[in-house]
PABA-630724 format. One record per atom (N, C-alpha, C, CB): atom name; residue in one letter; residue number from 1; x, y, z. Coordinates in steps of 0.001 Angstrom, whole numbers. Glycine has a CB too. Layout:
<pts>
('CA','A',NUM,(X,Y,Z)),
...
</pts>
This chain:
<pts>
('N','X',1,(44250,-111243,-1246)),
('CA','X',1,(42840,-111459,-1497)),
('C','X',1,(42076,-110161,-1276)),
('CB','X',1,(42289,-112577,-598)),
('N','X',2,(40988,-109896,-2264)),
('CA','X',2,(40394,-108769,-1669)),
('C','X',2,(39369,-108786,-1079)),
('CB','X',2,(40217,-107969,-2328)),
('N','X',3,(38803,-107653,-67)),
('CA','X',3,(37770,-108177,819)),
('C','X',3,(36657,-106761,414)),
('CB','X',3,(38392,-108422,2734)),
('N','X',4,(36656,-106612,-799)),
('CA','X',4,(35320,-105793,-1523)),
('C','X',4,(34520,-106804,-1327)),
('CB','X',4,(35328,-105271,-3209)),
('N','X',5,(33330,-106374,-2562)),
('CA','X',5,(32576,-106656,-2515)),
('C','X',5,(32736,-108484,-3231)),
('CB','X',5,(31894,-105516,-2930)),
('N','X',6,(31455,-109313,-3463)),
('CA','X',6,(31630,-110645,-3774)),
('C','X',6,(31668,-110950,-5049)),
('CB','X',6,(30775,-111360,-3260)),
('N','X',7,(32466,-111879,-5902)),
('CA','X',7,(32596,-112013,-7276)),
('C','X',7,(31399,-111384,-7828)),
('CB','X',7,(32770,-113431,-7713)),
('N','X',8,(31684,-110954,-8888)),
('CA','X',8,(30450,-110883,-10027)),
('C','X',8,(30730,-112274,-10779)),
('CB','X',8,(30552,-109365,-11256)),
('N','X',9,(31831,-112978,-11186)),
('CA','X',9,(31776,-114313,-11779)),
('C','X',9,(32373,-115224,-10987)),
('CB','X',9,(32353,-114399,-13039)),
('N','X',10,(31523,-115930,-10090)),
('CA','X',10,(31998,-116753,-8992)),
('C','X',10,(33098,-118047,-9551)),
('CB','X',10,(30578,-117379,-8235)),
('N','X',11,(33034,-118216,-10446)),
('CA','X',11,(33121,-119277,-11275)),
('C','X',11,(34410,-119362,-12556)),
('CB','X',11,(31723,-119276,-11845)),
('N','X',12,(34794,-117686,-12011)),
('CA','X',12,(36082,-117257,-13347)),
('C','X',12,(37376,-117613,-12276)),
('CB','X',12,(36123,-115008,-14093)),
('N','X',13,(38524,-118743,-12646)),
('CA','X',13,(39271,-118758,-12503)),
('C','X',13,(40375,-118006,-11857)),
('CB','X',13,(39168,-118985,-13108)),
('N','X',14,(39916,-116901,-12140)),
('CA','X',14,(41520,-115707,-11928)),
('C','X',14,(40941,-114480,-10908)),
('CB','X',14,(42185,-114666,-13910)),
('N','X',15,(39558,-115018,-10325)),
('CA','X',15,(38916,-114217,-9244)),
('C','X',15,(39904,-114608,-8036)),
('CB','X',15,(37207,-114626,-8969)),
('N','X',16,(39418,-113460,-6804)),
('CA','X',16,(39908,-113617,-5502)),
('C','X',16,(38946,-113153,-4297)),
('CB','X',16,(41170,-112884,-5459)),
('N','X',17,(38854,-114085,-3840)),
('CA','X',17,(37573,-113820,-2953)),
('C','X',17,(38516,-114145,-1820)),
('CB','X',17,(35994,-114827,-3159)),
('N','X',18,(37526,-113604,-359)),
('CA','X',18,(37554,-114315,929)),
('C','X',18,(36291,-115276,1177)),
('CB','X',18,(37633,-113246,2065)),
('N','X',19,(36738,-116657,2193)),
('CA','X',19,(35470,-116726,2550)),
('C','X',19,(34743,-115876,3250)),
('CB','X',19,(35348,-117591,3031)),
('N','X',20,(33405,-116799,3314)),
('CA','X',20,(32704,-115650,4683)),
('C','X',20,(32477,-116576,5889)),
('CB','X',20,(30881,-114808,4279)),
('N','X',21,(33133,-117714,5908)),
('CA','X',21,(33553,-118344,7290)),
('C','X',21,(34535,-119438,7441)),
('CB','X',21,(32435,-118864,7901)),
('N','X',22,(35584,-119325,8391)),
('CA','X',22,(36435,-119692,8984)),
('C','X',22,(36038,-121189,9323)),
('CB','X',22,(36687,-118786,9965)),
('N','X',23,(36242,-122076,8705)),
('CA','X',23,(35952,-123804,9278)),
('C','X',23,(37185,-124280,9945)),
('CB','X',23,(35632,-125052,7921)),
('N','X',24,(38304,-123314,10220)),
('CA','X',24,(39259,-124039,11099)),
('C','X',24,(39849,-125339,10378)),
('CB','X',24,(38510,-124452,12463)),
('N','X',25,(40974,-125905,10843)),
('CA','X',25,(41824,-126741,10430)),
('C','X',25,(40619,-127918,9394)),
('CB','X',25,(42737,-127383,11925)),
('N','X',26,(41526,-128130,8451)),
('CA','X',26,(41112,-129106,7862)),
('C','X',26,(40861,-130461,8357)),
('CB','X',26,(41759,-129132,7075)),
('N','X',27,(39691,-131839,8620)),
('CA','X',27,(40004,-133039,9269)),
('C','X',27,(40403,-133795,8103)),
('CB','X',27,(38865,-133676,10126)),
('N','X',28,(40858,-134912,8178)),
('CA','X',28,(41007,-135960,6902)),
('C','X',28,(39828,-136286,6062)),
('CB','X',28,(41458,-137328,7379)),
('N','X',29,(39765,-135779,5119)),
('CA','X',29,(38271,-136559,3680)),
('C','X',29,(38984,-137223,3074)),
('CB','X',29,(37319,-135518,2288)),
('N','X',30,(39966,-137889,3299)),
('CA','X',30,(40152,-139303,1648)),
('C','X',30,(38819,-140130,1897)),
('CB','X',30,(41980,-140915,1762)),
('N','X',31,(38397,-140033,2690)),
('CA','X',31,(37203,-140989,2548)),
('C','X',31,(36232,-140404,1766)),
('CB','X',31,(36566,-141384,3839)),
('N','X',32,(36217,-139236,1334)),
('CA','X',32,(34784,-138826,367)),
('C','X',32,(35368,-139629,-558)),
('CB','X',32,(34328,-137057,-214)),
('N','X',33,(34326,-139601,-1499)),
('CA','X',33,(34259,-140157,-2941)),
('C','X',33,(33706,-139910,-3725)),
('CB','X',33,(34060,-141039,-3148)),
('N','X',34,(34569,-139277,-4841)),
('CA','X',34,(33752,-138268,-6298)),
('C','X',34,(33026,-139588,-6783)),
('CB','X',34,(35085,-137367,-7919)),
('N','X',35,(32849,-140797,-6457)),
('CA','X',35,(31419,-141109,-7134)),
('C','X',35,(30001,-141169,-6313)),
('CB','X',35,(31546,-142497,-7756)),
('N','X',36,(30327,-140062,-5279)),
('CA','X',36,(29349,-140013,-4694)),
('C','X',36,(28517,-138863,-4927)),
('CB','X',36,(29641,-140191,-3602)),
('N','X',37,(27576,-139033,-5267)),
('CA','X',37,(26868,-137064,-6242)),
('C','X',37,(27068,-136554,-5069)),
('CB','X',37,(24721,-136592,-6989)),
('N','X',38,(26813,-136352,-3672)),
('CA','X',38,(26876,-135188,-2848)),
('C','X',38,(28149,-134504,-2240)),
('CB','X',38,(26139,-135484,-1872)),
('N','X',39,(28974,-136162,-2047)),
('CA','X',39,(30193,-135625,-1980)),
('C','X',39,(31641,-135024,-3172)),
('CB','X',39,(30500,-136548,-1272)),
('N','X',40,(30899,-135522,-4576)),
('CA','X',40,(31690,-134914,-5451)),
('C','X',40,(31443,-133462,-5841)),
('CB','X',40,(31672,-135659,-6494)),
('N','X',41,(30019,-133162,-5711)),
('CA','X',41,(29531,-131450,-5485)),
('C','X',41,(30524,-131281,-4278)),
('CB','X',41,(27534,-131042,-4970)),
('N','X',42,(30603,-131443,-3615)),
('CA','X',42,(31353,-130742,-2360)),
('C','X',42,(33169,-130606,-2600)),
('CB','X',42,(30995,-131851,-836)),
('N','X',43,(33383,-131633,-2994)),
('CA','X',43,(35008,-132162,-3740)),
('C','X',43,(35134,-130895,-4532)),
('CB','X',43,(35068,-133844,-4974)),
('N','X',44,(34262,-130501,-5534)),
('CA','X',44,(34651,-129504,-5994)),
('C','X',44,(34223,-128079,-6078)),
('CB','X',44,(34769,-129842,-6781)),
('N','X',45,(33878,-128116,-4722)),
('CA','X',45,(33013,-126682,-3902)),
('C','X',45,(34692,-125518,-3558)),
('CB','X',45,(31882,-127473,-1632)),
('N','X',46,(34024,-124310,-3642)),
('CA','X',46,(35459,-123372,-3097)),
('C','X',46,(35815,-123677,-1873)),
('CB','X',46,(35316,-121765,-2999)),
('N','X',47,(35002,-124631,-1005)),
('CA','X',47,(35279,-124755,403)),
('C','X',47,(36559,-125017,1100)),
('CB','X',47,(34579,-125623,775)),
('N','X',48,(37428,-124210,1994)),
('CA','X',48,(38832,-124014,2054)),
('C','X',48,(39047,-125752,2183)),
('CB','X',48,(39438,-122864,3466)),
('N','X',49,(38445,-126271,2950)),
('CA','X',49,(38547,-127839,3513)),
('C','X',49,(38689,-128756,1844)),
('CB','X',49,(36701,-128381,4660)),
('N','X',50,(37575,-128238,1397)),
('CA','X',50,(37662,-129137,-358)),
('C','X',50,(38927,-128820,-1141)),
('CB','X',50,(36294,-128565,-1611)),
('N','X',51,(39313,-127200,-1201)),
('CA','X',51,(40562,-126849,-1831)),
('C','X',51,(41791,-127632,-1172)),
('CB','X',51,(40760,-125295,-1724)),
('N','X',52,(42037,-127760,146)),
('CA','X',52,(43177,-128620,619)),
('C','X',52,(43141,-129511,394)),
('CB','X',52,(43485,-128766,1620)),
('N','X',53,(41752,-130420,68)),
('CA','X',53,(41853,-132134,-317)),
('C','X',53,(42352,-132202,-1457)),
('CB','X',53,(40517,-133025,-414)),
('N','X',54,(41433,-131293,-2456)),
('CA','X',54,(41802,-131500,-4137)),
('C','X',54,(43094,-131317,-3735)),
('CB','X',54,(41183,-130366,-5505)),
('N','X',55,(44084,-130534,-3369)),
('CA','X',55,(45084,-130187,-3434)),
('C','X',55,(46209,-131663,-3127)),
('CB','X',55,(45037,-128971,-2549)),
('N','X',56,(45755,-132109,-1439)),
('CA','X',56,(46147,-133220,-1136)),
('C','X',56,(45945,-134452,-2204)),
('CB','X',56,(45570,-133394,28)),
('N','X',57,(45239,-135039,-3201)),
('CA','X',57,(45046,-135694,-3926)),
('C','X',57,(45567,-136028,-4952)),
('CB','X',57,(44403,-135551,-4019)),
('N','X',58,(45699,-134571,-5812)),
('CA','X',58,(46539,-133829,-6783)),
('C','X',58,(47851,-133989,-6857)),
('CB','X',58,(46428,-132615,-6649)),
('N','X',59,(48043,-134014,-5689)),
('CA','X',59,(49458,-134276,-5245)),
('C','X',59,(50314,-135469,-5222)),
('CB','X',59,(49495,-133981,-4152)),
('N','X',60,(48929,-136196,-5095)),
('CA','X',60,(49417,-137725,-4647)),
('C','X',60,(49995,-138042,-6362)),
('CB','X',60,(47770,-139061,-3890)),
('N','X',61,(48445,-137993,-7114)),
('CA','X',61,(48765,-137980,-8470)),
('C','X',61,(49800,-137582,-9323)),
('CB','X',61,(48079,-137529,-8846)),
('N','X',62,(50264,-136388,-9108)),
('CA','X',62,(52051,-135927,-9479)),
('C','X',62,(52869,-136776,-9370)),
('CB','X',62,(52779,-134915,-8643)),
('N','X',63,(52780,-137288,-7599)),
('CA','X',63,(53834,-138204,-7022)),
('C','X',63,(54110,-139246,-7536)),
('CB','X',63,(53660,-138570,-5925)),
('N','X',64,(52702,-139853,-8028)),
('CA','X',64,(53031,-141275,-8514)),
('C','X',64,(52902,-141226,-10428)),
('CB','X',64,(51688,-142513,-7658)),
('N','X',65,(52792,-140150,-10563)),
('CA','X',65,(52938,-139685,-11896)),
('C','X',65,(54505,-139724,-12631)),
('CB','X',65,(52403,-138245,-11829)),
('N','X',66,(55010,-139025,-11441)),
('CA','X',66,(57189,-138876,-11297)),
('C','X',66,(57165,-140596,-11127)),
('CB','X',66,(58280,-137644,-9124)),
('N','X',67,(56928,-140724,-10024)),
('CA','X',67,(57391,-142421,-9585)),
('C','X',67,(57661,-143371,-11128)),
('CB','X',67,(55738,-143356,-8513)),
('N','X',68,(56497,-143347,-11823)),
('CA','X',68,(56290,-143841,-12795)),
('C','X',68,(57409,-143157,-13985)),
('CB','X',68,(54836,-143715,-12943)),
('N','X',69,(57401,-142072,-14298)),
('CA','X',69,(57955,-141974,-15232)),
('C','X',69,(59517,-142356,-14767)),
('CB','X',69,(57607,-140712,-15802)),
('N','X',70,(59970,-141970,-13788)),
('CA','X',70,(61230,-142437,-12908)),
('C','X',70,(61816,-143852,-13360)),
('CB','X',70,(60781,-142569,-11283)),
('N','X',71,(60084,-144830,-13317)),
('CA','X',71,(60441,-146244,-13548)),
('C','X',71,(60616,-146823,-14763)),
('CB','X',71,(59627,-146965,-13044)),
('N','X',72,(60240,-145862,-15557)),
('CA','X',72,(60318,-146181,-17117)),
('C','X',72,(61267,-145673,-17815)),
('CB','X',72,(59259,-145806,-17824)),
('N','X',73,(62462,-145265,-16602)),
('CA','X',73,(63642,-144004,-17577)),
('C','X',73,(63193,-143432,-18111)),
('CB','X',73,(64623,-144219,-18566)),
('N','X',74,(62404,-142429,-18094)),
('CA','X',74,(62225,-141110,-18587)),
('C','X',74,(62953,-139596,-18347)),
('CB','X',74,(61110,-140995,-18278)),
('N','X',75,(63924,-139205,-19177)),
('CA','X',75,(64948,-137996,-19142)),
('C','X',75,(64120,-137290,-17616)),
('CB','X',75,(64918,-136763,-20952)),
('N','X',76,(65317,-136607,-16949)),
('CA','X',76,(64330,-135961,-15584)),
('C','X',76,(63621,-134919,-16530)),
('CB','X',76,(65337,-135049,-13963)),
('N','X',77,(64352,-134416,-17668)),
('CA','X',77,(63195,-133196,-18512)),
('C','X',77,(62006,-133049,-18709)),
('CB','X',77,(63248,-133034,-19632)),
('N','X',78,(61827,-134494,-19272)),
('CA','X',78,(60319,-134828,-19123)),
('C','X',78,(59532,-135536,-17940)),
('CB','X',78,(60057,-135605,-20147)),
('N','X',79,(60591,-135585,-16776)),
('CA','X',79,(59890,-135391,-15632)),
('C','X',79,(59017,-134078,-15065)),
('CB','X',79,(60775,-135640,-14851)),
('N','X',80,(60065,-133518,-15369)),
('CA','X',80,(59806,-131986,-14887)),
('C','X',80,(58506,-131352,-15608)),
('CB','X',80,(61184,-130984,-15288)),
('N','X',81,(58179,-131770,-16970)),
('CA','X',81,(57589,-131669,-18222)),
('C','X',81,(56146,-131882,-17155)),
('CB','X',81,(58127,-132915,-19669)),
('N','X',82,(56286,-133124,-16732)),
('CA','X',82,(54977,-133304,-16215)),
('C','X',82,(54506,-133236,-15413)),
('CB','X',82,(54593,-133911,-16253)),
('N','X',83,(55284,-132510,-14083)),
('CA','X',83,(54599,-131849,-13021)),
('C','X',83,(54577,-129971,-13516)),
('CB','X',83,(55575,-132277,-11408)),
('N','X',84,(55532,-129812,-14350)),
('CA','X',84,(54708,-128335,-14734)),
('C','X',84,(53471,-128195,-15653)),
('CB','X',84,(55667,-127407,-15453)),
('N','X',85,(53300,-129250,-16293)),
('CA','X',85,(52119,-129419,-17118)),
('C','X',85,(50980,-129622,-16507)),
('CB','X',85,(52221,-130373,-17943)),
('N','X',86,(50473,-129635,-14937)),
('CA','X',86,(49575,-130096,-14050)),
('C','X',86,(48755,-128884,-14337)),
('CB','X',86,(50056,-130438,-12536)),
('N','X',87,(47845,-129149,-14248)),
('CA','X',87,(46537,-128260,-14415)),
('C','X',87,(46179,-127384,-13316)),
('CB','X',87,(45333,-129101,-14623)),
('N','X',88,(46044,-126081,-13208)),
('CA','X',88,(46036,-125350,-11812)),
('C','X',88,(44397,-125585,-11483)),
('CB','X',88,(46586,-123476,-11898)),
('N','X',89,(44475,-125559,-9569)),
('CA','X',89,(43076,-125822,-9297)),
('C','X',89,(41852,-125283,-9553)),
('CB','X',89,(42989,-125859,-8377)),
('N','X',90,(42329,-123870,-9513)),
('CA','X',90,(41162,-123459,-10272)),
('C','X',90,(40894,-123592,-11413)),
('CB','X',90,(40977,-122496,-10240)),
('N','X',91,(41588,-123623,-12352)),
('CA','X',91,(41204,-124180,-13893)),
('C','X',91,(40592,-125567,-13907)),
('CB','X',91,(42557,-124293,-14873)),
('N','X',92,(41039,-126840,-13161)),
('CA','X',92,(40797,-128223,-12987)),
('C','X',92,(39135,-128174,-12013)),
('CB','X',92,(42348,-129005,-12070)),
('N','X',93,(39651,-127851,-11526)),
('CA','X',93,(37616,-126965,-10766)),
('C','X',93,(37064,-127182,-11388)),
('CB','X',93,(36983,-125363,-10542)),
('N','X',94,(36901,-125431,-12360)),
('CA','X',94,(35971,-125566,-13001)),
('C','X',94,(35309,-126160,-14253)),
('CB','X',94,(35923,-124890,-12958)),
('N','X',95,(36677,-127195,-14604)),
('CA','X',95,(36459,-128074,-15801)),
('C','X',95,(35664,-129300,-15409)),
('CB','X',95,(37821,-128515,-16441)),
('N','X',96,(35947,-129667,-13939)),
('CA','X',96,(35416,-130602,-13306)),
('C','X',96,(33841,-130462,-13167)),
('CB','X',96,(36095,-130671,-12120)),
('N','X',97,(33612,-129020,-12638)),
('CA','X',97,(32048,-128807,-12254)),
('C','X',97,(31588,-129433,-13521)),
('CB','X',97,(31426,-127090,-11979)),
('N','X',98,(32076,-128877,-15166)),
('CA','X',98,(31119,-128691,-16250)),
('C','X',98,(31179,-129894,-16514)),
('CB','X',98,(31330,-127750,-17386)),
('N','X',99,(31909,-130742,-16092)),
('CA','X',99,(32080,-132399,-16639)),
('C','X',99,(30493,-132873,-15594)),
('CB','X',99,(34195,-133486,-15936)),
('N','X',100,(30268,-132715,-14043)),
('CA','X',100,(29949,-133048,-13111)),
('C','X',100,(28178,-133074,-13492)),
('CB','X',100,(30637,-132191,-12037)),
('N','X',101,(28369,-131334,-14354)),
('CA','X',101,(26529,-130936,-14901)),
('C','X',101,(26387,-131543,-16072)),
('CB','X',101,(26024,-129172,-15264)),
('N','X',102,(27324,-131866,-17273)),
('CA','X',102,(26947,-132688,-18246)),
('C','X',102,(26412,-134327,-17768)),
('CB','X',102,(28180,-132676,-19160)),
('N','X',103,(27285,-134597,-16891)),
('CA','X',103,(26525,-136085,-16565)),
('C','X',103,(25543,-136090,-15750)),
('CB','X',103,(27328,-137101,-15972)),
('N','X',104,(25093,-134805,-14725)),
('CA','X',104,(23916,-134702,-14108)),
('C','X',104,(22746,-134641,-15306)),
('CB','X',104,(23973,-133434,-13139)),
('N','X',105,(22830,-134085,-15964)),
('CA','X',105,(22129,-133201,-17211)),
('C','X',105,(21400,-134474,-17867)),
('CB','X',105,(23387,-132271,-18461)),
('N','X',106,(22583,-135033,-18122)),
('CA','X',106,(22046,-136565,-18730)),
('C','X',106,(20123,-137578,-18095)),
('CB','X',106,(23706,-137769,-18019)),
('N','X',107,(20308,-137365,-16364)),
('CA','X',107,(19270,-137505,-16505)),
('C','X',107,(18384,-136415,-15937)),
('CB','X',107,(19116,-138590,-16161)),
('N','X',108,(18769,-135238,-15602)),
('CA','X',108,(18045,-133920,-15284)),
('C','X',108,(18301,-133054,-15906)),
('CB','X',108,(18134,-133425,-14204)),
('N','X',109,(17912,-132293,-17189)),
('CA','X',109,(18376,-131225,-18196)),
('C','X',109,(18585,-129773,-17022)),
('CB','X',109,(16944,-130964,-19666)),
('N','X',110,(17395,-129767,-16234)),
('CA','X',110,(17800,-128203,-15291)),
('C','X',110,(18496,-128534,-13963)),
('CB','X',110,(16261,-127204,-14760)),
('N','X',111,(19427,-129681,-13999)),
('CA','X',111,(20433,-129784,-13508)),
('C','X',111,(21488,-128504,-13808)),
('CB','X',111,(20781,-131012,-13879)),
('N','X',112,(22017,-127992,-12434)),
('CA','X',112,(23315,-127087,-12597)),
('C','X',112,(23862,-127377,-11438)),
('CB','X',112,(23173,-125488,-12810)),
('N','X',113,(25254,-127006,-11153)),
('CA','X',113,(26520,-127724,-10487)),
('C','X',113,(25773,-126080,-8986)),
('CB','X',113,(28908,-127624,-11821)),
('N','X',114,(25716,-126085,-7908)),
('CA','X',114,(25194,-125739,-6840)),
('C','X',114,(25968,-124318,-6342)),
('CB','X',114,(25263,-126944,-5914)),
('N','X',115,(25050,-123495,-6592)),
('CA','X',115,(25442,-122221,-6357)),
('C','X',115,(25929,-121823,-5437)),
('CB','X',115,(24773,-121569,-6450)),
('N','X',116,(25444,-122185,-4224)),
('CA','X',116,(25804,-122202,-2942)),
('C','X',116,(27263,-122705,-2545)),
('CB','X',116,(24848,-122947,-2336)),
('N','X',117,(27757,-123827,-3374)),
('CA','X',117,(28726,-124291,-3408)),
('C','X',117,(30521,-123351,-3873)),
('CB','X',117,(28162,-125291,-4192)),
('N','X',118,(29690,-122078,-4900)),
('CA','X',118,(30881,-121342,-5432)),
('C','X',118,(31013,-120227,-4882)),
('CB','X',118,(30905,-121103,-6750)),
('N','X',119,(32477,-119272,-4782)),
('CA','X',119,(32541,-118296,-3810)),
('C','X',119,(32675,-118477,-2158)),
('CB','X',119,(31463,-117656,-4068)),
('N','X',120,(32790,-117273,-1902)),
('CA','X',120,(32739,-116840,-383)),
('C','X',120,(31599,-117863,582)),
('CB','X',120,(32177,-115061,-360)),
('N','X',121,(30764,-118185,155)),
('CA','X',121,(29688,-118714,1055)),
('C','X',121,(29915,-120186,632)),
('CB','X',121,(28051,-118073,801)),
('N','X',122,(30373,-120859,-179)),
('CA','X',122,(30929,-121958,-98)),
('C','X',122,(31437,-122278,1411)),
('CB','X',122,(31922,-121943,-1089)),
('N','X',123,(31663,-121834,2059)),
('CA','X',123,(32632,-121969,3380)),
('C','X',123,(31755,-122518,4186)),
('CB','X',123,(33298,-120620,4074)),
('N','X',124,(30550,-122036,4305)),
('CA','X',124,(29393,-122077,5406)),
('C','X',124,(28675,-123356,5320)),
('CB','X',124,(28301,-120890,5231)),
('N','X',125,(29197,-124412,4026)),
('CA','X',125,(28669,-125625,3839)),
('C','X',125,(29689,-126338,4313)),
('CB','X',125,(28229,-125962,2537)),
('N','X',126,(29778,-127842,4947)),
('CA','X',126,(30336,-128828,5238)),
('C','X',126,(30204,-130026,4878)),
('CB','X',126,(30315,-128834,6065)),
('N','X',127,(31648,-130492,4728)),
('CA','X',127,(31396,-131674,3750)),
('C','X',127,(30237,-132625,4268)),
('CB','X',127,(32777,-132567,3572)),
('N','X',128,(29516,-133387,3338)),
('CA','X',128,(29025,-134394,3734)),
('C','X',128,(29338,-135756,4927)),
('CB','X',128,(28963,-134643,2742)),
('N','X',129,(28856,-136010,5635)),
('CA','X',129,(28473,-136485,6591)),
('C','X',129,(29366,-135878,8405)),
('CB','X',129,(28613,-137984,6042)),
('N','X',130,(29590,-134757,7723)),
('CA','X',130,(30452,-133371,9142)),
('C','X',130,(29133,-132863,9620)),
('CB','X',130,(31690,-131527,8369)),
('N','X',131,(29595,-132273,11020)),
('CA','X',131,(28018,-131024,11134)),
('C','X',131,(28236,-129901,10935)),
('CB','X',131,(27224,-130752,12498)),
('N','X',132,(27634,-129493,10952)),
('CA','X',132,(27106,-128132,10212)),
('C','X',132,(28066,-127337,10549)),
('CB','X',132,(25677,-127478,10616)),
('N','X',133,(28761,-126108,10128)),
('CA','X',133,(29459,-125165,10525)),
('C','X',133,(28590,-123838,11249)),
('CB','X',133,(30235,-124852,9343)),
('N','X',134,(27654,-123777,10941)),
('CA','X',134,(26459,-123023,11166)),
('C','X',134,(25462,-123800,11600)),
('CB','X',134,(26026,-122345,10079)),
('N','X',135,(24322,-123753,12444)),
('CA','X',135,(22883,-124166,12475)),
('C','X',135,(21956,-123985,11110)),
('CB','X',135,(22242,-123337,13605)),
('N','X',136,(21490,-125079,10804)),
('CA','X',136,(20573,-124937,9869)),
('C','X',136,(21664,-125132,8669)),
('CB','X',136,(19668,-123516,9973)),
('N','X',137,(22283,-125408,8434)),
('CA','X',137,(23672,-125246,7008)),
('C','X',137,(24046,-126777,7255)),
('CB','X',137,(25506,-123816,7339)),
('N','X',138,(23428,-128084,7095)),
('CA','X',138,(23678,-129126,7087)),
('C','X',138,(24587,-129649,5508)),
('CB','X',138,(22371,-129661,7460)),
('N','X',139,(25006,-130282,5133)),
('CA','X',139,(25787,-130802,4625)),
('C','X',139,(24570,-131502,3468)),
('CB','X',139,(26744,-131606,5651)),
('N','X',140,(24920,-131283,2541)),
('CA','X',140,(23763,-131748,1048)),
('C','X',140,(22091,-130452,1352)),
('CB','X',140,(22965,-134372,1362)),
('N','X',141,(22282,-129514,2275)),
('CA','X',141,(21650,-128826,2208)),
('C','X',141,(21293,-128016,938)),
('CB','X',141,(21961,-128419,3012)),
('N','X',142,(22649,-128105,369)),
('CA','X',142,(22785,-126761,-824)),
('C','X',142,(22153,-127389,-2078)),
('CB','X',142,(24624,-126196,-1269)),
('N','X',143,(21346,-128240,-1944)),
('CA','X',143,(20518,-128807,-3300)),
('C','X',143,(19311,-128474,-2686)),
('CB','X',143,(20641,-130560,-3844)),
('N','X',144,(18601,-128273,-1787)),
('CA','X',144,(17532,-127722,-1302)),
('C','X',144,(17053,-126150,-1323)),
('CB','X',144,(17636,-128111,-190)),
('N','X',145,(17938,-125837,-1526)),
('CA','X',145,(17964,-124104,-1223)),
('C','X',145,(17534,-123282,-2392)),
('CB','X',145,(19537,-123507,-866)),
('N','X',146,(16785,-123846,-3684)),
('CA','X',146,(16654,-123421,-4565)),
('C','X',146,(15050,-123120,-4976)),
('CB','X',146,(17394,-124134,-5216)),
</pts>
C-alpha cells in the first residue's frame, strides 16, 4: 500500500490507499442490513470493518453457491467456473455504490453515495449504531457534513 499522498480517484478500483485510522479488530455486523439506507452506505464504505463483512458475506454466497451446484451434479469445472467468476470487491463496491445513488436519485436527484465514506478517511466513520471511533465522528454523521 502506499502511504503518499490521498487518491486523486477515491473511487477507481485499482487504487491503494492506507487508512487514516486504525478501528482495531473487527466486531460481528451480520446484523446490519443493506435495506437499511444508513447502514447500506456504510456496507459499502472503504471502512476496514465494512471490507471484512462484504468479504465475510461474499463468502457465504460462494459457499452456498458450490453447495448448490454440488447438489445439482454440476462437473467440479463448472464449479470452479463459479467461484473464479466472483466479482472482486472492489469492482462489486463500486457497482454497488452506483446501483445505491440510482435508487437514492429516484427520490433525491442531488443525491450522491457519501464522500466521507470513500478512501482513507472512510476509517474514522463507524458503522451505524457503534460509537464513534473519534469524538464528534458519530455513525450516519457522514450525510451531515456537506
Amino acid at each position: 500500500m502506499q502511504n503518499g499522498p490521498f487518491l486523486s480517484d477515491s473511487d477507481d478500483p485499482f487504487s491503494d490507499w492506507e487508512p487514516a485510522h486504525d478501528p482495531g479488530p473487527a466486531p460481528d455486523l451480520s446484523h446490519l442490513s443493506l435495506h437499511e439506507p444508513l447502514e447500506a452506505e456504510w456496507l459499502l464504505s472503504d471502512h476496514p470493518w465494512a471490507q471484512a463483512e462484504r468479504a465475510r458475506r461474499r463468502g457465504e454466497e460462494r459457499q452456498a453457491a458450490v453447495a448448490h451446484a454440488e447438489q445439482v451434479g454440476l462437473p467440479e469445472w463448472a464449479i470452479r467456473a463459479e467461484v473464479d467468476a466472483a466479482e472482486p470487491d472492489a469492482v462489486y463496491r463500486s457497482r454497488m455504490r452506483r446501483s445505491l445513488e440510482a435508487l437514492h436519485q429516484a427520490d433525491d436527484p442531488m443525491y450522491v453515495y457519501p464522500p466521507g465514506l470513500i478512501g482513507p478517511m472512510a476509517s474514522m466513520w463507524p458503522p451505524p449504531g457503534h460509537p464513534a471511533h473519534v469524538p464528534g465522528l458519530e455513525a450516519g454523521g457522514w450525510n451531515n457534513d456537506l
